[in-house]
VOPAGU-2260 file (C-alpha; in pm, 1 decimal, decimal comma):
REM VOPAGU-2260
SITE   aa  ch    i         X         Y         Z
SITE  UNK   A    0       0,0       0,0       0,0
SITE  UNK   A    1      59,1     371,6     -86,8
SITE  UNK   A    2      76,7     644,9     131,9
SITE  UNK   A    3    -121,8     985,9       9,4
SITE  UNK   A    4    -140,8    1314,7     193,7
SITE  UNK   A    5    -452,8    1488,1      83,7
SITE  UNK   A    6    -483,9    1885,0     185,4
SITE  UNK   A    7    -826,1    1991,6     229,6
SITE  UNK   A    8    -950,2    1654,0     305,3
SITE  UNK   A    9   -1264,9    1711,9     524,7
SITE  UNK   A   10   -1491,3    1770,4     300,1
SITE  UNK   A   11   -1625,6    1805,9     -91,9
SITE  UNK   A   12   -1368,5    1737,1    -352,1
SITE  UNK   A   13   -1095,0    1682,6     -55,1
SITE  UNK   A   14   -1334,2    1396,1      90,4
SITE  UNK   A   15   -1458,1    1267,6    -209,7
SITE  UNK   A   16   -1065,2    1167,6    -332,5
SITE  UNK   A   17    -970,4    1026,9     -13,8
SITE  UNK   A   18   -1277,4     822,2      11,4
SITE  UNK   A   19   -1172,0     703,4    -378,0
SITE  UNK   A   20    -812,5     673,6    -270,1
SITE  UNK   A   21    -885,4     458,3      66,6
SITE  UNK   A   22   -1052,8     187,4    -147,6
SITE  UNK   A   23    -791,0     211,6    -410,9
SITE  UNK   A   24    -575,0      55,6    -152,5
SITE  UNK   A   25    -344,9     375,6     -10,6
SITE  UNK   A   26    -339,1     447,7     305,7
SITE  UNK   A   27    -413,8     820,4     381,9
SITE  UNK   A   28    -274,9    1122,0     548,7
SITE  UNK   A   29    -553,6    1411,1     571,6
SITE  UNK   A   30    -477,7    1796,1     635,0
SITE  UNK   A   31    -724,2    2076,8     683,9
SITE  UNK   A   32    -746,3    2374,1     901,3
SITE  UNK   A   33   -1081,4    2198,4    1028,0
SITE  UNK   A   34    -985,3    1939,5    1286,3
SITE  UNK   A   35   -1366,1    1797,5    1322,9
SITE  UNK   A   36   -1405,6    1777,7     945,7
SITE  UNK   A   37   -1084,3    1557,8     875,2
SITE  UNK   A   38   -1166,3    1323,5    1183,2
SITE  UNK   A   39   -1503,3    1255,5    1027,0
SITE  UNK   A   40   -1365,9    1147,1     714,9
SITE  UNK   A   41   -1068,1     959,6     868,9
SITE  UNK   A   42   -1336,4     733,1    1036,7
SITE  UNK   A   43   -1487,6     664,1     687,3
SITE  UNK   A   44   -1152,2     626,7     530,2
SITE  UNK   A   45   -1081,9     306,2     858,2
SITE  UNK   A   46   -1436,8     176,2     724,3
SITE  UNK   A   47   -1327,9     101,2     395,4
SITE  UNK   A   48   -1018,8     -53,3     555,4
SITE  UNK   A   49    -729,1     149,5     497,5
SITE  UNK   A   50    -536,9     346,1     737,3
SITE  UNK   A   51    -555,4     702,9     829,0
SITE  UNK   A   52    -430,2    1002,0     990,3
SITE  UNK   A   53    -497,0    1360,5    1057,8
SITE  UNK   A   54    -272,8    1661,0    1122,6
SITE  UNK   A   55    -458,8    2035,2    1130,7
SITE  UNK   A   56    -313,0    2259,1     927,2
SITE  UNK   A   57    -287,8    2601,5     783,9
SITE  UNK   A   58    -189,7    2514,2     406,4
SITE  UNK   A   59     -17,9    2893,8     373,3
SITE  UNK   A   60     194,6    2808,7     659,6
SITE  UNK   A   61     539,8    2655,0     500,4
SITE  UNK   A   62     641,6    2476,8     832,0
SITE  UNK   A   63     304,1    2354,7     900,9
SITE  UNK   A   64     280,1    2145,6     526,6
SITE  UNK   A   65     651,9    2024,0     622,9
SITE  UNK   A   66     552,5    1912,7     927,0
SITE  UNK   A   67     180,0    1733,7     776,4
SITE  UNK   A   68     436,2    1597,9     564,9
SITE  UNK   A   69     657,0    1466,1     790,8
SITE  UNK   A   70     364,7    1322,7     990,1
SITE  UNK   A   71     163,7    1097,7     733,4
SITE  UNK   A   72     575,9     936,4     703,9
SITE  UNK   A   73     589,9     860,8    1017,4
SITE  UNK   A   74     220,8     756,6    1126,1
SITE  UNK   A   75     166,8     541,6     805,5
SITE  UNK   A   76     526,6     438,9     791,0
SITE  UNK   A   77     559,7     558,1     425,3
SITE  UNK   A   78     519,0     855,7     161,1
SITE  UNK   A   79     441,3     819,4    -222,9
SITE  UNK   A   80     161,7    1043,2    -292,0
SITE  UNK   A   81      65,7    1447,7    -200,7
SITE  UNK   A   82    -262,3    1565,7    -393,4
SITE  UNK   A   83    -260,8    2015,1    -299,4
SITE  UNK   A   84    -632,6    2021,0    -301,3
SITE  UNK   A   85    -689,7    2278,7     -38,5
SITE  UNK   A   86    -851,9    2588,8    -199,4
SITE  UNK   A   87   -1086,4    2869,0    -107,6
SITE  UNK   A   88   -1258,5    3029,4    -388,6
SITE  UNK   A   89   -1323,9    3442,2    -431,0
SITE  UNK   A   90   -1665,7    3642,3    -586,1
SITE  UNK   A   91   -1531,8    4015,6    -666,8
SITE  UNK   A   92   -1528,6    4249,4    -938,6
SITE  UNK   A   93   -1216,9    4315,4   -1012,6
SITE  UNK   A   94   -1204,3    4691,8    -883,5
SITE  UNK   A   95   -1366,5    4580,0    -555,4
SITE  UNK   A   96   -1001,4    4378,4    -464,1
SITE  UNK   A   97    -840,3    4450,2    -208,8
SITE  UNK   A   98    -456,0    4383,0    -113,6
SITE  UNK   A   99    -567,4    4162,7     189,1
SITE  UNK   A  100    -844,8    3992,2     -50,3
SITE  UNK   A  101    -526,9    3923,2    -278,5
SITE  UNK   A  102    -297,6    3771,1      20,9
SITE  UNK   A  103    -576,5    3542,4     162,8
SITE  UNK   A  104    -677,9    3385,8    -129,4
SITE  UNK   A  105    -316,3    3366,1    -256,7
SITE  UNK   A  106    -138,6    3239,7      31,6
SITE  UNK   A  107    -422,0    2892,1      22,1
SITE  UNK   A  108    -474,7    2866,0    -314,8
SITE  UNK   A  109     -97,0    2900,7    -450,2
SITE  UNK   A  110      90,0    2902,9    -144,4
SITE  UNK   A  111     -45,4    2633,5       1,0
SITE  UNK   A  112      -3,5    2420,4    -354,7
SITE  UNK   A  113     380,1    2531,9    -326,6
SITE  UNK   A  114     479,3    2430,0       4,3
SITE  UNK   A  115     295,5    2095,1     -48,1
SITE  UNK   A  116     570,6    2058,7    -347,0
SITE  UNK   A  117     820,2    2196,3    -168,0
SITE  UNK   A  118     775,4    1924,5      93,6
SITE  UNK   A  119     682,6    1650,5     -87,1
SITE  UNK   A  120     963,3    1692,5    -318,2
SITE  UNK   A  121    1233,0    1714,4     -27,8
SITE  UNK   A  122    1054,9    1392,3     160,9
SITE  UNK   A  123    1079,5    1166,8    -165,5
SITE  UNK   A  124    1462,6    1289,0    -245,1
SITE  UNK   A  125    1536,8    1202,7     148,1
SITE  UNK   A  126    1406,3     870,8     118,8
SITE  UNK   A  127    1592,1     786,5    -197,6
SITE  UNK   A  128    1264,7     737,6    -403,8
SITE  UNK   A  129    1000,5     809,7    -680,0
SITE  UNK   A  130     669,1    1020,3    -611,3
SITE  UNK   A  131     365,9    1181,9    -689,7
SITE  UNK   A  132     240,3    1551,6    -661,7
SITE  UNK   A  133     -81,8    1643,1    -781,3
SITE  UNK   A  134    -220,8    1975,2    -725,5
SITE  UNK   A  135    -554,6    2148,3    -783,2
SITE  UNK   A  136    -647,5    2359,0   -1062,1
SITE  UNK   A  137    -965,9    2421,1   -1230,1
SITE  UNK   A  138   -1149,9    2552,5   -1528,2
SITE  UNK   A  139   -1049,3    2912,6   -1401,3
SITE  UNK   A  140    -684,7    2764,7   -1450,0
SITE  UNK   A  141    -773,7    2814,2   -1852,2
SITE  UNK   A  142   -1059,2    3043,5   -1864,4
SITE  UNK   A  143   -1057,0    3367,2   -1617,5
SITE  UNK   A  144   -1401,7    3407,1   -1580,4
SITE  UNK   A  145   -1601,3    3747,4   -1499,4
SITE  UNK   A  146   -1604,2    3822,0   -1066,7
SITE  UNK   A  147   -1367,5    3542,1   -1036,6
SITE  UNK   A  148   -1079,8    3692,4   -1158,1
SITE  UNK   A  149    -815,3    3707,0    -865,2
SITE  UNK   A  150    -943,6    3342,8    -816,7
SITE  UNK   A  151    -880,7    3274,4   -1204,3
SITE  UNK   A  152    -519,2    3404,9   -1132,6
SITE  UNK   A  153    -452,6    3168,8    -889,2
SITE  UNK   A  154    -523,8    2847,4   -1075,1
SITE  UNK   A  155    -336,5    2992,0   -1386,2
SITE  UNK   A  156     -95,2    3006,8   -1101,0
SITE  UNK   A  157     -99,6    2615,4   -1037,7
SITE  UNK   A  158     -55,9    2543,5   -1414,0
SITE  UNK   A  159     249,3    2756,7   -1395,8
SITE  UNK   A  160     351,5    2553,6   -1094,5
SITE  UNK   A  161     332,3    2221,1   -1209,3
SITE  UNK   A  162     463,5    2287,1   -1537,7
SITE  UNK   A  163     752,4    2409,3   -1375,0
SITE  UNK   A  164     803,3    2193,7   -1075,9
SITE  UNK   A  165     731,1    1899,5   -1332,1
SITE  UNK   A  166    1046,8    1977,5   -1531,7
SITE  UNK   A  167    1268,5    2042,7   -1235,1
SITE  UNK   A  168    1183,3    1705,7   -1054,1
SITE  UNK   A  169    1174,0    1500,2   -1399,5
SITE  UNK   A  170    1506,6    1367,4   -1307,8
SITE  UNK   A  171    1461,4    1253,9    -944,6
SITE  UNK   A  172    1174,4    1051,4   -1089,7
SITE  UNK   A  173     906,2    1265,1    -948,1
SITE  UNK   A  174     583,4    1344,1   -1156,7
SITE  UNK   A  175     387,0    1663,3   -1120,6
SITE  UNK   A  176      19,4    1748,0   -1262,6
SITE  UNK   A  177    -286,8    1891,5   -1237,7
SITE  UNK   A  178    -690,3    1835,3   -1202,8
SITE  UNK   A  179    -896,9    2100,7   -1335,4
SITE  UNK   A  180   -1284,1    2076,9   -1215,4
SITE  UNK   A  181   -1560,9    2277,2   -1349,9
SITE  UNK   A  182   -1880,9    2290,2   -1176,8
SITE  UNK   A  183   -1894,7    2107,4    -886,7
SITE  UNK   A  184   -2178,8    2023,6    -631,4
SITE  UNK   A  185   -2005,8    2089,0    -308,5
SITE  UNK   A  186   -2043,1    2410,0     -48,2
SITE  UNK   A  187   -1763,6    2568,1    -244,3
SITE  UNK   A  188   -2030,8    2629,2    -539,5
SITE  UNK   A  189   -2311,2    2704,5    -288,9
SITE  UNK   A  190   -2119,2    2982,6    -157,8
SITE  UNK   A  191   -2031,4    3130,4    -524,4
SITE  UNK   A  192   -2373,2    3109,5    -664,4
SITE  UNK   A  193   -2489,1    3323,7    -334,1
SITE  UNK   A  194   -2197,3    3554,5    -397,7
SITE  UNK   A  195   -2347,9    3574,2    -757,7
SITE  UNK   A  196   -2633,3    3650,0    -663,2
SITE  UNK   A  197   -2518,3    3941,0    -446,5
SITE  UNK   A  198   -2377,4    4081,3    -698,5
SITE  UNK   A  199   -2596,2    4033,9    -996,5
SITE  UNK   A  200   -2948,2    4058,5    -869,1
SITE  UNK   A  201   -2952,7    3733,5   -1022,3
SITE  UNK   A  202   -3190,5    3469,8    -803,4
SITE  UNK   A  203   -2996,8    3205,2    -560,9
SITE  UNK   A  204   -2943,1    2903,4    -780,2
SITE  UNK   A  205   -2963,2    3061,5   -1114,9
SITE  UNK   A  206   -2607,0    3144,0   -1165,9
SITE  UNK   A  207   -2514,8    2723,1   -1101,4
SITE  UNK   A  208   -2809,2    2627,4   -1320,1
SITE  UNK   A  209   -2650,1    2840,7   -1601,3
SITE  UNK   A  210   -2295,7    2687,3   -1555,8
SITE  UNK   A  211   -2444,8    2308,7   -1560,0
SITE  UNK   A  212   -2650,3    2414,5   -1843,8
SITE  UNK   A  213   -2336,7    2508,4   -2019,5
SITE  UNK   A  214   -2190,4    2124,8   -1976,0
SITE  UNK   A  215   -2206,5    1905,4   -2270,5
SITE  UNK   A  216   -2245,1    1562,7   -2046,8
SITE  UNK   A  217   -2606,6    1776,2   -1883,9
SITE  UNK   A  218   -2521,7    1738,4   -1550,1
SITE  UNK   A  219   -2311,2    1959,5   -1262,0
SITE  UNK   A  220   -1971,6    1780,8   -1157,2
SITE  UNK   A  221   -1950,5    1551,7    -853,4
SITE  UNK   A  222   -1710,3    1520,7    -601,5
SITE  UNK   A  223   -1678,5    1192,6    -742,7
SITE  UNK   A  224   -1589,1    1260,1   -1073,5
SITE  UNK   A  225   -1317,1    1440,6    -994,3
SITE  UNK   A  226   -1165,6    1165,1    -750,4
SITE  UNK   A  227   -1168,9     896,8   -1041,6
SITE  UNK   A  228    -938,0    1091,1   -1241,0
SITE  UNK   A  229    -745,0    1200,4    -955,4
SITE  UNK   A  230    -699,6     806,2    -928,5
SITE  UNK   A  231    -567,2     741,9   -1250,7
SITE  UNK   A  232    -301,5    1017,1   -1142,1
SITE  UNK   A  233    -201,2     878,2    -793,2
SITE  UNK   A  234    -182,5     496,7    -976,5
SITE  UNK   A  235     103,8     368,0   -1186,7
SITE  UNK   A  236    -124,4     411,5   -1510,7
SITE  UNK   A  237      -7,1     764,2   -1509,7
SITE  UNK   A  238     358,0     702,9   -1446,8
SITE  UNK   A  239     478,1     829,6   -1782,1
SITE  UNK   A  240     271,6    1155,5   -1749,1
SITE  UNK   A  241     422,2    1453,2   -1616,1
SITE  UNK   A  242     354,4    1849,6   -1598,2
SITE  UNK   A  243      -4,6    1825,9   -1723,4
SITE  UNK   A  244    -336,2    2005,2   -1627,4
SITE  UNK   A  245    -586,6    1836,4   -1695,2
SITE  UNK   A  246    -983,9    1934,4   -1796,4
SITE  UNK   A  247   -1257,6    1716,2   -1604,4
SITE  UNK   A  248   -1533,9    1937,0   -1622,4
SITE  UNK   A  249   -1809,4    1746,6   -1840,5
SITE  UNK   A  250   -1749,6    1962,7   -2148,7
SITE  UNK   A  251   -1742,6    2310,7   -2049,7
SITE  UNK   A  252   -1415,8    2425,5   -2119,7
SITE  UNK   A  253   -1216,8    2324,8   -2431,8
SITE  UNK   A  254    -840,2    2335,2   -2505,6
């Protein structure tokens, strides 16, 4: 068995891969800054029969991901696998930003995703071995979309990472992509569709009915969806695959 580390692991797309990744076979290591949320699906991870742990933490905080890190080796006796999937999304126009608006969404969404490199990276060279680091991107990561546009920056930002970090670990035989989600049925999408809604004058629930409407498959995302793919990355079946960011949005977004 594998060891993963999955950031933002107690709930939606965080819970949904663990969940996929525990009856894969891997053992699991779950971070989030919510202790309760991460315990809850730890005990559903030990139900399907694979081993967990938990370690709260602040994904912008460099030390903290070292130390996550550094725990999942030494509770499940192993590391193999980080997936960066911590991320907090953003509804502004772009003249409503704010420098502290910047620096909070920033220092989750792309700070957090470097560290978790960072560390995973240095704990794979240490123990002499290959690895995995998957991070989270999205649509936004190809599209910047209309009041989303600092969030839209920071997903572009995660390409740029794992393009990047993909070509400098190439040689230590560590692989690097990316997930890209569209429209997903989790609170994350709740919350925009209010913020929307704010904004627009447009009724609750309207702005997510247009998105889905816009998917060629006729249905919004699930948290599901997004964890088989992020499967196929964690598993040897993607072992020649490296620096990639990859659509899995239903048909919404084309490149």
């Amino acid at each position: 068995m594998s060891v993963v580390l999955v950031t933002g692991g107690g709930r939606g797309i965080g819970r949904g891969i663990a969940l996929r990744l525990a009856r894969d076979g891997h053992d699991i290591a779950l971070v989030d800054v919510n202790a309760e949320g991460i315990e809850s699906v730890a005990a559903e991870v030990r139900e399907i029969g694979a081993k967990a742990t938990t370690f709260v933490t602040d994904v912008g905080d460099r030390d903290q991901v070292f130390a996550a890190v550094d725990h999942a080796h030494e509770a499940l006796g192993g590391f193999d696998v980080i997936i960066n999937n911590a991320g907090i999304a953003q509804v502004a126009p772009i003249d409503d930003v704010r420098p502290a608006d910047v620096a909070k969404i920033w220092s989750v969404n792309v700070d957090g995703v470097l560290w978790g490199i960072q560390a995973a990276a240095a704990k794979f060279q240490a123990l002499g071995q290959s690895g995995k680091i998957i991070n989270a991107s999205s649509i936004a990561g190809h599209d910047g979309f209309a009041l989303l546009g600092v969030y839209s920056a920071t997903k572009f930002a995660v390409r740029a990472l794992t393009q990047a970090a993909a070509k400098e670990y190439a040689a230590h035989g560590i692989t690097v992509n990316a997930y890209c989600p569209g429209v997903v049925g989790t609170d994350m999408w709740v919350d925009i569709d209010k913020r929307f809604a704010e904004l627009t004058g447009a009724a609750e629930g309207e702005t997510y009915d247009k998105y889905v409407g816009g998917i060629a498959l006729g249905r919004a995302q699930t948290p599901e969806d997004v964890a088989a793919f992020v499967s196929y990355l964690a598993g040897p079946d993607s072992d020649y695959m490296t620096g990639q960011a990859v659509l899995i949005d239903g048909g919404l977004v084309y490149r």
